[in-house]
C-alpha positions in Angstrom: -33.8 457.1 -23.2 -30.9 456.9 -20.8 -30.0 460.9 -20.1 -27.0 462.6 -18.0 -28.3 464.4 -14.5 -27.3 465.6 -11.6 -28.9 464.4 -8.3 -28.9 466.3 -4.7 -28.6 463.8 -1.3 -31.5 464.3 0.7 -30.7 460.9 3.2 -28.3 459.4 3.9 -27.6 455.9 6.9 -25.9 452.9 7.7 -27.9 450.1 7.2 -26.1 447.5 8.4 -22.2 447.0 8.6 -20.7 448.5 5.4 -24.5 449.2 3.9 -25.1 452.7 3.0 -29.0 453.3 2.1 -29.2 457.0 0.1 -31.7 458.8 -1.0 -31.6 461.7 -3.6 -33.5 464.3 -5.3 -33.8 465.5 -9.0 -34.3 469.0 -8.9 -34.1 469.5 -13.0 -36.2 467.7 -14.7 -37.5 463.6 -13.6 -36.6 460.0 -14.0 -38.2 457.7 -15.7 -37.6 453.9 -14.7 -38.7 450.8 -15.2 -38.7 448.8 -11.8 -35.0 446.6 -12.0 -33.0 449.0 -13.7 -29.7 450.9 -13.1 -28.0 453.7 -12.8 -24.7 454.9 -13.8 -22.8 457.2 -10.8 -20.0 459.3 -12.6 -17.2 460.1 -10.0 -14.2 461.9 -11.8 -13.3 459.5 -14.8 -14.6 456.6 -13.0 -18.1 455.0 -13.9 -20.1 452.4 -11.6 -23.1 450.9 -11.9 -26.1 450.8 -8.9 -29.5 449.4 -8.9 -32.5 451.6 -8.3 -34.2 450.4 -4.9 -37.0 452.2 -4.8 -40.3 451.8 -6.8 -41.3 454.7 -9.7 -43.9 456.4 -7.5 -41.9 459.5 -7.1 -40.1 460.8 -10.8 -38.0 462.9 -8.4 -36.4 461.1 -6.3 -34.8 457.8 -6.0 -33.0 455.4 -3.5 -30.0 453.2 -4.1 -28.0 451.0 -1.6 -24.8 451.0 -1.4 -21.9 447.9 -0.4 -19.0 449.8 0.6 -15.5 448.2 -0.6 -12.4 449.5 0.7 -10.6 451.9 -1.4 -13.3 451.5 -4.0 -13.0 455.2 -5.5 -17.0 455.2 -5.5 -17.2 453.8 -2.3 -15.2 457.1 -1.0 -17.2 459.0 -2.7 -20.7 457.5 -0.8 -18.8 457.5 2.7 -18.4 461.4 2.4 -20.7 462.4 0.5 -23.3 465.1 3.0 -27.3 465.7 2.7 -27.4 468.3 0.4 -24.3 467.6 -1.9 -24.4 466.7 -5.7 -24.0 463.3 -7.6 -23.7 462.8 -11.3 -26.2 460.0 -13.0 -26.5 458.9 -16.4 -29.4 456.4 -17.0 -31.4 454.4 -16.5 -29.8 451.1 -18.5 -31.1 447.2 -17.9 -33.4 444.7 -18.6 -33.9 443.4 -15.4 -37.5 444.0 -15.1 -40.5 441.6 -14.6 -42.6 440.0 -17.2 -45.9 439.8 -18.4 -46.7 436.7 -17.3 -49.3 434.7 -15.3 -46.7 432.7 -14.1 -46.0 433.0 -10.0 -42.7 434.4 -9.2 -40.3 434.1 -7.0 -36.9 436.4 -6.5 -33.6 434.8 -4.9 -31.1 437.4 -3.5 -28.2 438.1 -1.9 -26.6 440.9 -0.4 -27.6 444.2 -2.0 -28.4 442.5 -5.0 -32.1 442.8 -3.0 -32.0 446.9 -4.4 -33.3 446.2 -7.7 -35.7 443.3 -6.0 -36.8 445.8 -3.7 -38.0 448.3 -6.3 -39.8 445.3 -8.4 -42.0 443.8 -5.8 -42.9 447.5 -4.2 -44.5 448.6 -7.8 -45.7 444.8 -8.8 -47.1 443.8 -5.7 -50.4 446.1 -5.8 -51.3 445.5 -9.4 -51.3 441.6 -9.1 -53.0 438.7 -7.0 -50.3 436.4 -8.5 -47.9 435.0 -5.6 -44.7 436.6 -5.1 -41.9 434.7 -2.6 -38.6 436.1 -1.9 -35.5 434.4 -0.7 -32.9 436.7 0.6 -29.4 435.2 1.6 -27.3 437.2 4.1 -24.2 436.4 6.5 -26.0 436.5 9.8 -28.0 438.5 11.8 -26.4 441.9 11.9 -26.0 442.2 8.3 -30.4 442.1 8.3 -32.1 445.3 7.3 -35.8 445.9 5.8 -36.9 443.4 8.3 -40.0 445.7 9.8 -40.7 446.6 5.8 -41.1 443.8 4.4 -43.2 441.9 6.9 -45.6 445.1 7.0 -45.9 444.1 2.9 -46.6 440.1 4.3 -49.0 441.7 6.6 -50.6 444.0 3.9 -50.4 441.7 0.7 -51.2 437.7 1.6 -49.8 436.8 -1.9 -46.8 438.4 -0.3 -44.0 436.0 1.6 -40.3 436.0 2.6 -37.8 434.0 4.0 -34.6 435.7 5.3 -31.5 432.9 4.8 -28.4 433.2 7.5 -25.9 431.0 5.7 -22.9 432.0 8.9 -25.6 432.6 11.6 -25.4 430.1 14.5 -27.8 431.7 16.9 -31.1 432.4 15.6 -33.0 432.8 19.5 -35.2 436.0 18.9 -36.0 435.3 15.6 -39.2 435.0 13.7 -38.9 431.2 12.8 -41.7 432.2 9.8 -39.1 434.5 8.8 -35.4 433.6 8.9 -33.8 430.0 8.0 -30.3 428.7 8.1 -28.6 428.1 4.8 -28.2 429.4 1.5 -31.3 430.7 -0.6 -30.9 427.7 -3.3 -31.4 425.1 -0.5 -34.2 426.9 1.7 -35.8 427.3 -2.1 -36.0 423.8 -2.4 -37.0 422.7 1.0 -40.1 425.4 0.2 -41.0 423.6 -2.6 -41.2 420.6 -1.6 -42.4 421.4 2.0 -45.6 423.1 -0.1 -45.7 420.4 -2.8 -44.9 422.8 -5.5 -43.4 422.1 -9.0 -40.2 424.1 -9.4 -41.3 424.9 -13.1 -44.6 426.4 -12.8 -42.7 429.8 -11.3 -40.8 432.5 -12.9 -37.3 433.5 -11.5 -35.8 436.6 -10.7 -32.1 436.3 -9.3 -29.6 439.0 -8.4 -26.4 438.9 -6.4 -22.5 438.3 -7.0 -21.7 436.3 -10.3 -21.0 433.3 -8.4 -24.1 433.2 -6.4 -26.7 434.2 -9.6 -24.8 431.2 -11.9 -25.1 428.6 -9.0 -28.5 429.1 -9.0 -29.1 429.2 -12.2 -27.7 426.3 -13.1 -29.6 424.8 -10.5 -32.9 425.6 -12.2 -31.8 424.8 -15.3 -30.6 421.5 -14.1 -34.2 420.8 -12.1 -35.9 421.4 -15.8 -37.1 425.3 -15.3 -37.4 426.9 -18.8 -34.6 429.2 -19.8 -37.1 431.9 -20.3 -38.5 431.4 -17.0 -35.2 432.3 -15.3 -34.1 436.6 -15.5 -30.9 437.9 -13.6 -28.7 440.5 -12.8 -25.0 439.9 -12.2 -23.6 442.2 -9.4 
């Protein structure tokens, strides 16, 4: 049941430009989550709504991320809040969580829609052998984070992969060809499948990111025959 707490910052950095990562602490009591969902942040009389990006391990603490949008009242409120200040919660809400299925899956995001991504494949990814792929579309290179993380999880997990897609980046030298593409996630998804000979319908998909970016794609899946039921999203 979702329930009203309060939450102390514990850390708190920059991420990339406009990216805040925070971590907080629940001193009263514990949260109970399912991988995908959300939380509500209360600031005065205004109500927003942030994915949990961290996996369930931990009942007492919890990490979200952060876009920052100028003059956004909660955005103020994440640029000064300090390590060791309060933050009102009410949650967690959503059905954004993964199946029971034996079907493979693969998650398409963009932007901090990868929070609630994030928390799914850290909890799913030692309970299964099934084959998780993520495709993870950002403006260019100085807008990557979790880089080092998740290739330690390709390195730890070979059911594991990810492809990092730079839809503005023009110079990719220094890069990790295995690892970062040009383009948008719904056309590097494509070229995979067909590079490894796959059939787009045998996986289950799980797409978060702006409105726009989550109906192009699934639209796209719909249109290429994947099951409606195969295909779970959250709208940022």
């Amino acid at each position: 049941m979702p329930k009203e707490f309060k939450a102390k910052l514990i850390e708190k950095k920059e991420l990339a430009p406009r990216v805040l990562f925070l971590k907080f602490f629940i001193e009263r009591g514990e949260l109970d989550f399912i991988p995908g969902q959300f939380l509500q942040l209360r600031v005065e009389d205004k109500k927003r709504y942030y994915s949990i990006a961290s996996p369930p391990k931990d009942k007492k603490t919890f990490e979200l991320l952060v876009k920052l949008v100028e003059g956004g009242v909660t955005s103020t409120f994440f640029e000064k809040i300090k390590i060791g200040e309060w933050a009102n919660f009410f949650g967690p809400f959503g059905s954004f969580t993964i199946r029971s299925t034996d079907k493979n899956k693969i998650f398409l995001a963009t932007g901090t829609g990868i929070a609630p991504i994030r928390s799914q494949i850290q909890s799913f990814l030692p309970k299964t052998s099934l084959s998780l792929v993520l495709f993870w579309g950002l403006k260019s290179r100085k807008d990557v984070y979790f880089f080092e993380e998740l290739k330690k999880l390709c390195e730890n997990f070979p059911n594991f992969s990810f492809l990092i897609c730079l839809d503005q980046e023009q110079n990719f030298e220094g890069l990790e060809e295995k690892y970062f593409a040009k383009g948008r996630v719904q056309e590097n998804l494509l070229k995979f499948l067909k590079e490894k000979n796959l059939k787009i319908g045998d996986f289950e998909y799980y797409i978060c990111g702006v409105p726009e970016m989550v109906e192009e794609v699934k639209n796209l899946l719909l249109q290429k025959g994947v099951n409606k039921d195969s295909i779970i999203f959250e709208k940022f």
